[in-house]
PDB file of N, CA, C and O in Angstrom:
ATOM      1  N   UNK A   1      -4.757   8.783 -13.173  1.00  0.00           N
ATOM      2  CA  UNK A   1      -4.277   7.448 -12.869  1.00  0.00           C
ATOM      3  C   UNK A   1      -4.313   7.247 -11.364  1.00  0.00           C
ATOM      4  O   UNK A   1      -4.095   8.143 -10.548  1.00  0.00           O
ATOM      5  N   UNK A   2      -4.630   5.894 -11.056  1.00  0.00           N
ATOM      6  CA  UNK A   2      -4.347   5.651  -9.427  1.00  0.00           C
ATOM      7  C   UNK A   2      -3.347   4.637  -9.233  1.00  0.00           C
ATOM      8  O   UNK A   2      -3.006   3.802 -10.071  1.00  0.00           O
ATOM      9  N   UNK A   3      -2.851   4.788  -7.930  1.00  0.00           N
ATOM     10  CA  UNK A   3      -2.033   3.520  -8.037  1.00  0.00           C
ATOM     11  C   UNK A   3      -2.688   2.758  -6.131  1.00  0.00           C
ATOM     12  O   UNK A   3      -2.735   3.277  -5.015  1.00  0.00           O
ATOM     13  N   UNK A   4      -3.002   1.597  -6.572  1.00  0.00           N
ATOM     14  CA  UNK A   4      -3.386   1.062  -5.564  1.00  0.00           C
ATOM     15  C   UNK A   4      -2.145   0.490  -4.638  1.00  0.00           C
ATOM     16  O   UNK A   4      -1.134   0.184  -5.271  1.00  0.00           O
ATOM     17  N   UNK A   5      -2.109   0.292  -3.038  1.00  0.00           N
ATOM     18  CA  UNK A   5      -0.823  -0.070  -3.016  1.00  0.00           C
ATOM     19  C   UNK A   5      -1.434  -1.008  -1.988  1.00  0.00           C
ATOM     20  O   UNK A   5      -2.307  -0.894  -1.128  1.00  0.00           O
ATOM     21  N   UNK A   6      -0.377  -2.289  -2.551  1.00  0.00           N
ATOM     22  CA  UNK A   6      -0.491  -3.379  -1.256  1.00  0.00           C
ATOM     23  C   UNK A   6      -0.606  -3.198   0.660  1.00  0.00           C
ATOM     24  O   UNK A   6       0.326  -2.833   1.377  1.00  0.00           O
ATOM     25  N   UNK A   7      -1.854  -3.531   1.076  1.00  0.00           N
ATOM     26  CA  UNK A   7      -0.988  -3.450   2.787  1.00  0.00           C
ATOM     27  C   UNK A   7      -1.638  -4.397   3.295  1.00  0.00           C
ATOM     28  O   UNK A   7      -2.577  -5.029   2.810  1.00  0.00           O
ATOM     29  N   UNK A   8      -1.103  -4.507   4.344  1.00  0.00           N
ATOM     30  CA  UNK A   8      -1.230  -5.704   5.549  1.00  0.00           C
ATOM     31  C   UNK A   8      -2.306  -5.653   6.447  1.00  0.00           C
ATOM     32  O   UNK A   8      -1.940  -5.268   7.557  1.00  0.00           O
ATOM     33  N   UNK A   9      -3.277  -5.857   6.379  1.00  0.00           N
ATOM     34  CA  UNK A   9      -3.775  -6.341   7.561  1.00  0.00           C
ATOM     35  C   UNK A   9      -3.862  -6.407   8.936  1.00  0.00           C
ATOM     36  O   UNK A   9      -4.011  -7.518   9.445  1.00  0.00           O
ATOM     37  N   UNK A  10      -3.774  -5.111   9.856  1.00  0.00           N
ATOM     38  CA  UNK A  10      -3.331  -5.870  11.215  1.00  0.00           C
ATOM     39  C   UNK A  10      -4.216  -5.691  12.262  1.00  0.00           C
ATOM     40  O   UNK A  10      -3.975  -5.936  13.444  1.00  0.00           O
ATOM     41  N   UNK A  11      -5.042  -5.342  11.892  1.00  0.00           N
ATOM     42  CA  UNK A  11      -6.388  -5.534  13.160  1.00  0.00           C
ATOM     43  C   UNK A  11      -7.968  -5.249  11.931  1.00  0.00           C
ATOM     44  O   UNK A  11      -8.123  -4.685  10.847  1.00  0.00           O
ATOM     45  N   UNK A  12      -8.718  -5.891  12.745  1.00  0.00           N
ATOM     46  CA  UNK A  12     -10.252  -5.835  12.295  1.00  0.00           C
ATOM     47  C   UNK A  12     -11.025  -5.648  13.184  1.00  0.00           C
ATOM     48  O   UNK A  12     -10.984  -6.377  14.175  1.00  0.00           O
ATOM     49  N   UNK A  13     -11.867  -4.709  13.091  1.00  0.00           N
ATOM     50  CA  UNK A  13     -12.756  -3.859  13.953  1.00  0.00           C
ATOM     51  C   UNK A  13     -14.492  -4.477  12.840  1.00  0.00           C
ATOM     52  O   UNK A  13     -14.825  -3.981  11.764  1.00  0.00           O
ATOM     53  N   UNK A  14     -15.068  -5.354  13.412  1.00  0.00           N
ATOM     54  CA  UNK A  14     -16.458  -5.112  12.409  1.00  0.00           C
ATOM     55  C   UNK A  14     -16.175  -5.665  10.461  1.00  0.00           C
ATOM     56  O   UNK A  14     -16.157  -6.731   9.846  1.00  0.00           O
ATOM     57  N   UNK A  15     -16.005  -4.203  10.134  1.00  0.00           N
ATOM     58  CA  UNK A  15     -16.242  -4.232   8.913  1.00  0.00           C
ATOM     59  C   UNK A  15     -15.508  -3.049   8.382  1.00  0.00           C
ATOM     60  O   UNK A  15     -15.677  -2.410   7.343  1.00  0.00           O
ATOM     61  N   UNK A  16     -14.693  -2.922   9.306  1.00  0.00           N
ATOM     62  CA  UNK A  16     -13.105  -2.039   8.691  1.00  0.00           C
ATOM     63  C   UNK A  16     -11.523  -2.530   9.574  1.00  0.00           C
ATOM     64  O   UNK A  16     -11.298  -3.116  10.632  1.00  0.00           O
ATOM     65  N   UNK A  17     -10.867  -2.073   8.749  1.00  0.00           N
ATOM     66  CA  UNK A  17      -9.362  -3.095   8.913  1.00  0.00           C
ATOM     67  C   UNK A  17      -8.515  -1.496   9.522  1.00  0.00           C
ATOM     68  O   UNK A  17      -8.907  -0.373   9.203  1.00  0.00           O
ATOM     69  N   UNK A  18      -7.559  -1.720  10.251  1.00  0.00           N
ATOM     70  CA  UNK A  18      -6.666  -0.914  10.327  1.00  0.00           C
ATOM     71  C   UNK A  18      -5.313  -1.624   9.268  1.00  0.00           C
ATOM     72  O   UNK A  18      -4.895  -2.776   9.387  1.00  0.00           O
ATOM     73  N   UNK A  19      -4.897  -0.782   8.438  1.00  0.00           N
ATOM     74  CA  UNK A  19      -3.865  -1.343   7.155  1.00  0.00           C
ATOM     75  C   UNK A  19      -2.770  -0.932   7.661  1.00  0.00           C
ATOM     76  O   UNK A  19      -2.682   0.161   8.220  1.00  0.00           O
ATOM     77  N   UNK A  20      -1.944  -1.627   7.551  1.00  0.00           N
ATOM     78  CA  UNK A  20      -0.248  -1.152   7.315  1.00  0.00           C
ATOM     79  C   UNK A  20       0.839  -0.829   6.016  1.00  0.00           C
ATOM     80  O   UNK A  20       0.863  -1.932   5.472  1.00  0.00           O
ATOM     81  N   UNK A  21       1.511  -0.175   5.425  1.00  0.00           N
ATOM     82  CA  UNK A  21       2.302   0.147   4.660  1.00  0.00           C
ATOM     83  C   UNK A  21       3.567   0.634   5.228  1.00  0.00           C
ATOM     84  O   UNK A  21       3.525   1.829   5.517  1.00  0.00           O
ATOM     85  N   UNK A  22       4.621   0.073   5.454  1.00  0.00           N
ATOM     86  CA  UNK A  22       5.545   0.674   6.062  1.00  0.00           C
ATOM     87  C   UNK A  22       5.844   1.325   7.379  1.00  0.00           C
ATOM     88  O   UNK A  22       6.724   2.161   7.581  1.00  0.00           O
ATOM     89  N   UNK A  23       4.846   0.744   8.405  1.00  0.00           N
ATOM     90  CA  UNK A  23       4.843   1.154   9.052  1.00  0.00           C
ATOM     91  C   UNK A  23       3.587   2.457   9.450  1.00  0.00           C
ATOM     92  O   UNK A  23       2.970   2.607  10.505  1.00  0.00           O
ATOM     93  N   UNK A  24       3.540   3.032   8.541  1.00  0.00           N
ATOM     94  CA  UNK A  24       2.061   4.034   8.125  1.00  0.00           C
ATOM     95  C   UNK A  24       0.822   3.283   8.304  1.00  0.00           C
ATOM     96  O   UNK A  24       0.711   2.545   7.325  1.00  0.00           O
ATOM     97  N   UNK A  25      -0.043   3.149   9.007  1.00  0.00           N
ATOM     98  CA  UNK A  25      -1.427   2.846   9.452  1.00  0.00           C
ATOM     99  C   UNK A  25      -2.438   3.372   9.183  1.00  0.00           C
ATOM    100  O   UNK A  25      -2.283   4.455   9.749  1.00  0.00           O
ATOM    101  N   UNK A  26      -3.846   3.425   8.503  1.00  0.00           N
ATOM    102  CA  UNK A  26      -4.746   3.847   8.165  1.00  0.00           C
ATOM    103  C   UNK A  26      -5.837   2.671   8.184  1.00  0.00           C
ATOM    104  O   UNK A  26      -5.791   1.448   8.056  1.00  0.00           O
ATOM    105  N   UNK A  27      -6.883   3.664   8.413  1.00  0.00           N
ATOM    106  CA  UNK A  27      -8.259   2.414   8.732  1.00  0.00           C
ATOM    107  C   UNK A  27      -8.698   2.189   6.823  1.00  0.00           C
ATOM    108  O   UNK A  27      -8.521   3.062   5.973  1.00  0.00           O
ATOM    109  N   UNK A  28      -8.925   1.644   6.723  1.00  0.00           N
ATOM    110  CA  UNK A  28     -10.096   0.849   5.281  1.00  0.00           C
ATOM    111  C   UNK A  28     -11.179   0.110   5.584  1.00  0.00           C
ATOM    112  O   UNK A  28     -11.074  -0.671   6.529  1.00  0.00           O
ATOM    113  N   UNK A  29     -12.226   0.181   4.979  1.00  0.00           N
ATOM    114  CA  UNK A  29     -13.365  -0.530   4.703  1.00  0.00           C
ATOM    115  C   UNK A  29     -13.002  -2.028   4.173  1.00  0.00           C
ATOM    116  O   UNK A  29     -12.172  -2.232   3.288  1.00  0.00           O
ATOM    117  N   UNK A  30     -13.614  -2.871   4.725  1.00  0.00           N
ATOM    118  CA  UNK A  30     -13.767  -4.406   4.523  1.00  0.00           C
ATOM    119  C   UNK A  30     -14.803  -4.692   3.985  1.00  0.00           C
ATOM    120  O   UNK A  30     -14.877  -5.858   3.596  1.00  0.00           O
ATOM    121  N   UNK A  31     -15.523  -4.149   3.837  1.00  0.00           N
ATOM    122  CA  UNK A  31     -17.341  -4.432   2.829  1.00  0.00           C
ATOM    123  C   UNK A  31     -16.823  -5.232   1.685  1.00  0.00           C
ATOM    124  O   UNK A  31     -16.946  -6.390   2.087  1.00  0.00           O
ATOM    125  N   UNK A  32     -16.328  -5.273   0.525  1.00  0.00           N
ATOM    126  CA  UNK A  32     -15.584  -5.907  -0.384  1.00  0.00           C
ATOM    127  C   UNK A  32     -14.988  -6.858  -0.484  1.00  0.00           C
ATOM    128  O   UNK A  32     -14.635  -7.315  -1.571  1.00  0.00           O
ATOM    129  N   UNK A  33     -14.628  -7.604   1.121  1.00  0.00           N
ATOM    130  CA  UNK A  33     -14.131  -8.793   1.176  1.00  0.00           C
ATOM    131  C   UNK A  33     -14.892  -9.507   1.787  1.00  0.00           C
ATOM    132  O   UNK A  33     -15.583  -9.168   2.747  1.00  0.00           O
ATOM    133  N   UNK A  34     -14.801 -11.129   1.015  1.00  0.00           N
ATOM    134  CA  UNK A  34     -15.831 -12.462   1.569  1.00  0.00           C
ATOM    135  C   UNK A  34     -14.989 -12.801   2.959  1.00  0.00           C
ATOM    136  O   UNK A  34     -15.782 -13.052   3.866  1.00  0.00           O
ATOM    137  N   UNK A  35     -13.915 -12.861   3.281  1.00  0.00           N
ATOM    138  CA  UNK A  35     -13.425 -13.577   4.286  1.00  0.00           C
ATOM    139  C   UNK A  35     -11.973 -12.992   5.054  1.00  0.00           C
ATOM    140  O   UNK A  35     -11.124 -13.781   5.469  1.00  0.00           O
ATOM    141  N   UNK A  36     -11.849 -11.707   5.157  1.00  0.00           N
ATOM    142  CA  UNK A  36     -10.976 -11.400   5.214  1.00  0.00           C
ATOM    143  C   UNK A  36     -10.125 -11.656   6.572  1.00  0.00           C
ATOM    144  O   UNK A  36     -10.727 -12.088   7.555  1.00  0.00           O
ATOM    145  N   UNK A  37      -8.888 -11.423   6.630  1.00  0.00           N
ATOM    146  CA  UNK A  37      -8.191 -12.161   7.709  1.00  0.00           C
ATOM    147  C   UNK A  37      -7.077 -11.104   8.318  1.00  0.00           C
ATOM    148  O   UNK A  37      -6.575 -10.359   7.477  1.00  0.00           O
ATOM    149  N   UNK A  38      -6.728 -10.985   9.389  1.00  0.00           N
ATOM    150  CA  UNK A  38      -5.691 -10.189   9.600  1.00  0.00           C
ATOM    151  C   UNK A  38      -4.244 -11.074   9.304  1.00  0.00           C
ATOM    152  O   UNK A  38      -4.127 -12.285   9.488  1.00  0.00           O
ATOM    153  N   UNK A  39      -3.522 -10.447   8.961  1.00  0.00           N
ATOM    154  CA  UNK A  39      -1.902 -10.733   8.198  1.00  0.00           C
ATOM    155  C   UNK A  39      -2.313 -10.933   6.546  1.00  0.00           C
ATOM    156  O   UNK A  39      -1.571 -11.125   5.582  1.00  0.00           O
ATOM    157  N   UNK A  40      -3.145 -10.863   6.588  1.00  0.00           N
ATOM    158  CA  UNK A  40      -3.055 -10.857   4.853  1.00  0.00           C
ATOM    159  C   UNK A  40      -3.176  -9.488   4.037  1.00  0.00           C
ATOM    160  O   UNK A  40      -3.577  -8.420   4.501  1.00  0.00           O
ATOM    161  N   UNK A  41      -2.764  -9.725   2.771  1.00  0.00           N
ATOM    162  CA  UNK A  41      -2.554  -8.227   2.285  1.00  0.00           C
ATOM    163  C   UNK A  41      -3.804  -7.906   1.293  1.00  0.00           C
ATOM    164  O   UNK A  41      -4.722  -8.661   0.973  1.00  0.00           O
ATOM    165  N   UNK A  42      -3.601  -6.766   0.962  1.00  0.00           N
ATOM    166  CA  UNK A  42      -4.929  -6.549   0.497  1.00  0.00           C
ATOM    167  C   UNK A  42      -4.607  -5.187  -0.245  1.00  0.00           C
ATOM    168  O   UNK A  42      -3.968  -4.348   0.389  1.00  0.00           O
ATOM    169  N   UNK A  43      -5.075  -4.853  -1.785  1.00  0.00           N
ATOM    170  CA  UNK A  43      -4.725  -4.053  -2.413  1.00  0.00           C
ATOM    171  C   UNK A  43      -6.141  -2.773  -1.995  1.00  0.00           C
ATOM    172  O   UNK A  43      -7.296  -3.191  -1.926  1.00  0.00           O
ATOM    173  N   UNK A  44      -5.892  -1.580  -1.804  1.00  0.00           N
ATOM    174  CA  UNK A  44      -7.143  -0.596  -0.953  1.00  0.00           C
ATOM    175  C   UNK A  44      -6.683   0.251  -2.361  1.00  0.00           C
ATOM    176  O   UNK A  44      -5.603   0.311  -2.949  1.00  0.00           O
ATOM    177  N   UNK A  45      -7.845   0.797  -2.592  1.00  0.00           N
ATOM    178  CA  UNK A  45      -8.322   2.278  -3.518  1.00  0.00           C
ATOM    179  C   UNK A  45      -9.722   2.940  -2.821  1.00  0.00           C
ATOM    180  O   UNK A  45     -10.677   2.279  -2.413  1.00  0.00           O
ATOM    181  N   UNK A  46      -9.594   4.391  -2.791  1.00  0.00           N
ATOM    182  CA  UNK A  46     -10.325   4.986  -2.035  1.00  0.00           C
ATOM    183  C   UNK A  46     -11.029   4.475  -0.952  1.00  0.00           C
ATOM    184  O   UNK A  46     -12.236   4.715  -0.916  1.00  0.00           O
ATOM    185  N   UNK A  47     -10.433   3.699   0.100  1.00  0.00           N
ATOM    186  CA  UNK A  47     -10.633   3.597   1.708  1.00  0.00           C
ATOM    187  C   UNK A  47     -11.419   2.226   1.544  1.00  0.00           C
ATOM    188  O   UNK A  47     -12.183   1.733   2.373  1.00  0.00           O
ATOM    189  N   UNK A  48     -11.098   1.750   0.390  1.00  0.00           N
ATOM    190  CA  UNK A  48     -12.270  -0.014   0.156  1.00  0.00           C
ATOM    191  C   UNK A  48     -10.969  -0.873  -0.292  1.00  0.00           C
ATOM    192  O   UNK A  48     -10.268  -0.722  -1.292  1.00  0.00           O
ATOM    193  N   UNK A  49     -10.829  -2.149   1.122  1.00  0.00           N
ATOM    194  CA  UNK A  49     -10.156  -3.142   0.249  1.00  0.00           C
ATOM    195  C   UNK A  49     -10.824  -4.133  -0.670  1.00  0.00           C
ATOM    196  O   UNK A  49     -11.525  -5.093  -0.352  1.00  0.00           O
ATOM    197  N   UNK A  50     -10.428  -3.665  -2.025  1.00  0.00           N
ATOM    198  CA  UNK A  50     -10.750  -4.363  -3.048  1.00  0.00           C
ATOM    199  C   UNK A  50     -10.758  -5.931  -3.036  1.00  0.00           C
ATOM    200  O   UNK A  50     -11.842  -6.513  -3.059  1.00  0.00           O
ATOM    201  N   UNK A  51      -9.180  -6.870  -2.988  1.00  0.00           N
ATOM    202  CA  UNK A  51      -8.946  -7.729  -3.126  1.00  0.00           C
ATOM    203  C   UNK A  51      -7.930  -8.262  -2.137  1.00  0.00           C
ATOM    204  O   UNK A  51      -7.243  -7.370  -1.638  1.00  0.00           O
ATOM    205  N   UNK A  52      -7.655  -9.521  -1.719  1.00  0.00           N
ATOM    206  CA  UNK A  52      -6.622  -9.743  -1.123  1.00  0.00           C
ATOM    207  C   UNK A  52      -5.369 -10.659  -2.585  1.00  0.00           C
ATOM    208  O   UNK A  52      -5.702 -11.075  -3.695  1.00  0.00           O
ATOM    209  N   UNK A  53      -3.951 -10.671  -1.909  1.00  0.00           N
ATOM    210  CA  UNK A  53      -3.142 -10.492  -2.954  1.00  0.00           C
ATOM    211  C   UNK A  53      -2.044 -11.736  -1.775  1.00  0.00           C
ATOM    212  O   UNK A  53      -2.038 -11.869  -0.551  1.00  0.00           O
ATOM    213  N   UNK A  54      -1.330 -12.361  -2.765  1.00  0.00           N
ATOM    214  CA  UNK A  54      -0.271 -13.234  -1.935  1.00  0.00           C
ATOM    215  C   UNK A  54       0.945 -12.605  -1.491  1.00  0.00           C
ATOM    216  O   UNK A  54       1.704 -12.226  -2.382  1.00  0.00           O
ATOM    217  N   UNK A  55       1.221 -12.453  -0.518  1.00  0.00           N
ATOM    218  CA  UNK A  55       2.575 -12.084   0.710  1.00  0.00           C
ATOM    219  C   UNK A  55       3.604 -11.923  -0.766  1.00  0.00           C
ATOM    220  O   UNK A  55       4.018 -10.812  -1.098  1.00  0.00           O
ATOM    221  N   UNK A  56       3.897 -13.038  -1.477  1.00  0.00           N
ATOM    222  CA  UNK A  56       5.286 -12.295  -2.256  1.00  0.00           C
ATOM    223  C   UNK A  56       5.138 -11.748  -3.061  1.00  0.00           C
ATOM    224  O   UNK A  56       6.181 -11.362  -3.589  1.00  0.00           O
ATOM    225  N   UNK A  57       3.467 -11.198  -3.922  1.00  0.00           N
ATOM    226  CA  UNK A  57       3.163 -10.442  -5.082  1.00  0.00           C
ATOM    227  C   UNK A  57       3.183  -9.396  -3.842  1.00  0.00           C
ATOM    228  O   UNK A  57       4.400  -9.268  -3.711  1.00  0.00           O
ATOM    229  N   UNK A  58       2.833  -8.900  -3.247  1.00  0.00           N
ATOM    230  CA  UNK A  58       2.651  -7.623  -2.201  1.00  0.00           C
ATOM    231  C   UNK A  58       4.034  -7.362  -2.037  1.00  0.00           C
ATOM    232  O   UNK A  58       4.442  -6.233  -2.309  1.00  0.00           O
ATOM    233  N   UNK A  59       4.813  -8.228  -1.635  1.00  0.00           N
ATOM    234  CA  UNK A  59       6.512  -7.503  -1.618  1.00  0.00           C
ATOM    235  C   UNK A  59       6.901  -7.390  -2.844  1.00  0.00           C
ATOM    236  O   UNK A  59       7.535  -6.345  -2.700  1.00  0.00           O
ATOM    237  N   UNK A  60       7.006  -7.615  -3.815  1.00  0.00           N
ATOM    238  CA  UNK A  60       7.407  -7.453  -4.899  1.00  0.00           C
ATOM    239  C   UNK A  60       7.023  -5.840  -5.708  1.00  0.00           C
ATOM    240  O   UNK A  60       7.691  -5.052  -6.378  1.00  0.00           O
ATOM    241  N   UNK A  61       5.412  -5.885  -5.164  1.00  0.00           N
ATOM    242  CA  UNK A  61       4.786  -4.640  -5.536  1.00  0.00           C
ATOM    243  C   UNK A  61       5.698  -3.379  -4.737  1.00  0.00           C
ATOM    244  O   UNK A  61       5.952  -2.211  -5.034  1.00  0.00           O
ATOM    245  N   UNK A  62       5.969  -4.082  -3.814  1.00  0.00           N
ATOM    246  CA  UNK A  62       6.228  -2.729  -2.701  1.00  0.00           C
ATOM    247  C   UNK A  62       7.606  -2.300  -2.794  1.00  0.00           C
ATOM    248  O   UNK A  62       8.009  -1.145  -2.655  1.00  0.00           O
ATOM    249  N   UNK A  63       8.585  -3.774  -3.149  1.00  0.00           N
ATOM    250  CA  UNK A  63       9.794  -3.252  -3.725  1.00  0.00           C
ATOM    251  C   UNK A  63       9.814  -2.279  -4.797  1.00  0.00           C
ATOM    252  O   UNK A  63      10.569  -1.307  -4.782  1.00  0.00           O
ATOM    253  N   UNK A  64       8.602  -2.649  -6.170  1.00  0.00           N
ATOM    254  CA  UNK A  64       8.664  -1.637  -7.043  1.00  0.00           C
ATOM    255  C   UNK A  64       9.008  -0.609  -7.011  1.00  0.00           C
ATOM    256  O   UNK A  64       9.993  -0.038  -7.481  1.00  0.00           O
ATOM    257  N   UNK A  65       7.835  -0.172  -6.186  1.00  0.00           N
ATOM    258  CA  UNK A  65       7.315   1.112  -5.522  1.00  0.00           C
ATOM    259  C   UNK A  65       8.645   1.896  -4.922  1.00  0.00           C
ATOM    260  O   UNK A  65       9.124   2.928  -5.392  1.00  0.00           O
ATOM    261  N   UNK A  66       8.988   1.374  -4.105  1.00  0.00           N
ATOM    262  CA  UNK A  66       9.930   2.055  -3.511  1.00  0.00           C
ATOM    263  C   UNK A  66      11.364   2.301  -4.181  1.00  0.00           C
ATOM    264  O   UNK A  66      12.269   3.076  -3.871  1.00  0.00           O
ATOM    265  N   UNK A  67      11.231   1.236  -5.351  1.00  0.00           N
ATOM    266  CA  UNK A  67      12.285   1.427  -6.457  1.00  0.00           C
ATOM    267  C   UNK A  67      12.395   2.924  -7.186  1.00  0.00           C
ATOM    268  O   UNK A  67      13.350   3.697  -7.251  1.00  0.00           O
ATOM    269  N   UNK A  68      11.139   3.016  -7.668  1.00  0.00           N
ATOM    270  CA  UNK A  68      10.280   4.117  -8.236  1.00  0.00           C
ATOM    271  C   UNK A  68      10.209   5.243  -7.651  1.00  0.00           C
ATOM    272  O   UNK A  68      10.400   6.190  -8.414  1.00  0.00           O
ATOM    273  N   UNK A  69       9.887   5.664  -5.951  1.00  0.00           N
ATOM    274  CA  UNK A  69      10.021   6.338  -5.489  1.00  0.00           C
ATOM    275  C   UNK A  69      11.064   7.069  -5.119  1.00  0.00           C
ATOM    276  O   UNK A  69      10.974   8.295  -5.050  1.00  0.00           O
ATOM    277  N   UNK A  70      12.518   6.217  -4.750  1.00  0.00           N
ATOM    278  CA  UNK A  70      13.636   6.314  -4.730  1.00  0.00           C
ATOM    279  C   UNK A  70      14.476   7.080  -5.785  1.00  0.00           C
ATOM    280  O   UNK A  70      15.508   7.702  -5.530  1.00  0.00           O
ATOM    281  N   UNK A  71      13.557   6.879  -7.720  1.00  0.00           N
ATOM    282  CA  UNK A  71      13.933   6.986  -8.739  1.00  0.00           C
ATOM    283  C   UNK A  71      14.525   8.319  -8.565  1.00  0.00           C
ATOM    284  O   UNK A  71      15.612   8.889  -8.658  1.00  0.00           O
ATOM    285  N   UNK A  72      12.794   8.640  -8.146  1.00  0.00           N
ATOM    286  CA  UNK A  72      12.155  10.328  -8.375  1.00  0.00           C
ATOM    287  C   UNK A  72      12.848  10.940  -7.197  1.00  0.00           C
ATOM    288  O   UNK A  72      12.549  12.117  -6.993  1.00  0.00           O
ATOM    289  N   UNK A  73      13.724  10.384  -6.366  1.00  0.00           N
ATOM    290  CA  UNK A  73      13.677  11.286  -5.465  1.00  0.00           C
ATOM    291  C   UNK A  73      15.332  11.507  -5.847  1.00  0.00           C
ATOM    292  O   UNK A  73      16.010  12.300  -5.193  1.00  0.00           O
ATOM    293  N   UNK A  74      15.820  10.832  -6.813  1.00  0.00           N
ATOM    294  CA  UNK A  74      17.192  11.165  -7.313  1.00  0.00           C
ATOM    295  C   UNK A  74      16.955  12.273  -8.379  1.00  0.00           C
ATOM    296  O   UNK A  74      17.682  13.252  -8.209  1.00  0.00           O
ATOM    297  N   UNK A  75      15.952  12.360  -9.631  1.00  0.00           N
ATOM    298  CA  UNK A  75      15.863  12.738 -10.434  1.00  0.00           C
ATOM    299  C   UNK A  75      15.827  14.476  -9.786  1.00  0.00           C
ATOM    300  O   UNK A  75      16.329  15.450 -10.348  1.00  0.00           O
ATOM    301  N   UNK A  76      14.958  14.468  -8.253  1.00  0.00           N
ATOM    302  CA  UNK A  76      14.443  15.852  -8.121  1.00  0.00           C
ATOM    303  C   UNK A  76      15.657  16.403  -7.264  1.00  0.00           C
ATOM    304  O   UNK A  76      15.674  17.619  -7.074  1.00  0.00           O
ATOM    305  N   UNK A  77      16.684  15.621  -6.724  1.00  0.00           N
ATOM    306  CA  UNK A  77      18.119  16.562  -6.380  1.00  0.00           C
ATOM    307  C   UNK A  77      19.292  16.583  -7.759  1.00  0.00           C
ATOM    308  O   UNK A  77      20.390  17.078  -8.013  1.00  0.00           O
ATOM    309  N   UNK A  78      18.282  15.724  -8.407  1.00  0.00           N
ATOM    310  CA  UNK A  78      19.732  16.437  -9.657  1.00  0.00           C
ATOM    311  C   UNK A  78      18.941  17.640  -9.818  1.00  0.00           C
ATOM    312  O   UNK A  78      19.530  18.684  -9.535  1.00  0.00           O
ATOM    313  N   UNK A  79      17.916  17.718 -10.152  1.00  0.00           N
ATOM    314  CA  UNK A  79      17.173  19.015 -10.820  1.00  0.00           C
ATOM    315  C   UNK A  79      17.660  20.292  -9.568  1.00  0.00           C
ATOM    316  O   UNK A  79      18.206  21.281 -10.057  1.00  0.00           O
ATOM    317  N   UNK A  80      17.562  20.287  -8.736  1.00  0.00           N
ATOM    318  CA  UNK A  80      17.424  21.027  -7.397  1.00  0.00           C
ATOM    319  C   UNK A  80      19.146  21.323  -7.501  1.00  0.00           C
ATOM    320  O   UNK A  80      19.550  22.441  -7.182  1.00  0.00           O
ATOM    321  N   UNK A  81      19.793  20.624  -7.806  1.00  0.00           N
ATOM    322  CA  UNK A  81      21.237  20.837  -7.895  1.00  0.00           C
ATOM    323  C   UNK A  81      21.817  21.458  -9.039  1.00  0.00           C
ATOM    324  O   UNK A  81      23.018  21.721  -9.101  1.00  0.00           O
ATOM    325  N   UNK A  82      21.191  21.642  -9.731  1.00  0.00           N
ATOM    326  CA  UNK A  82      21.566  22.114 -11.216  1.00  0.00           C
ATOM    327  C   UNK A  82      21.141  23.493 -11.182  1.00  0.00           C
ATOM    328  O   UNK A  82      21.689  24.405 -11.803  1.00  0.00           O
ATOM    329  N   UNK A  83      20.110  23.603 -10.404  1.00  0.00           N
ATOM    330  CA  UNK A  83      19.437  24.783 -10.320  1.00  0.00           C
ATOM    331  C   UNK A  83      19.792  25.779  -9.749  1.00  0.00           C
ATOM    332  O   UNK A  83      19.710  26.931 -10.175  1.00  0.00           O
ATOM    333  N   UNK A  84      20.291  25.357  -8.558  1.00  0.00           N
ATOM    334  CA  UNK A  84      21.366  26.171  -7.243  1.00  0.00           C
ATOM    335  C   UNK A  84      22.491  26.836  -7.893  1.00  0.00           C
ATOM    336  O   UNK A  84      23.327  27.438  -7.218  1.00  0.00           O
TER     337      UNK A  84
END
């Protein structure tokens, strides 16, 4: 399974984007997009932004996410605590 994750946009070089997620920065490929823009978000799987996505589906995604992440990160100190 993959999970693609929303990011932002914040500089364009050519025909690759530097992305944001939280602060976390990584370059992606822009080949895939007709018109792409900096501040807009854009869902990336293996270093290609696929699609761009609207500002409150991208927060919403990202709240998920971090809902989710947050889940697991309770689930693995109960385990870690039980264990001790």
């Amino acid at each position: 399974m993959c999970l693609a994750i929303p990011s932002k946009i914040v500089e364009i070089n050519d025909a690759m984007a530097v992305i944001d997620v939280d602060g976390v920065r990584r370059e992606c490929s822009l080949l895939m997009l007709e018109d792409p823009k900096v501040g807009e978000y854009v869902i990336v799987h293996a270093g290609f932004a696929l699609h761009t996505i609207d500002e409150g589906a991208a927060m919403e995604s990202l709240r998920l996410l971090r809902e989710a992440a947050a889940m697991m990160d309770d689930k693995g100190t109960d385990n870690r605590e039980r264990s001790a």
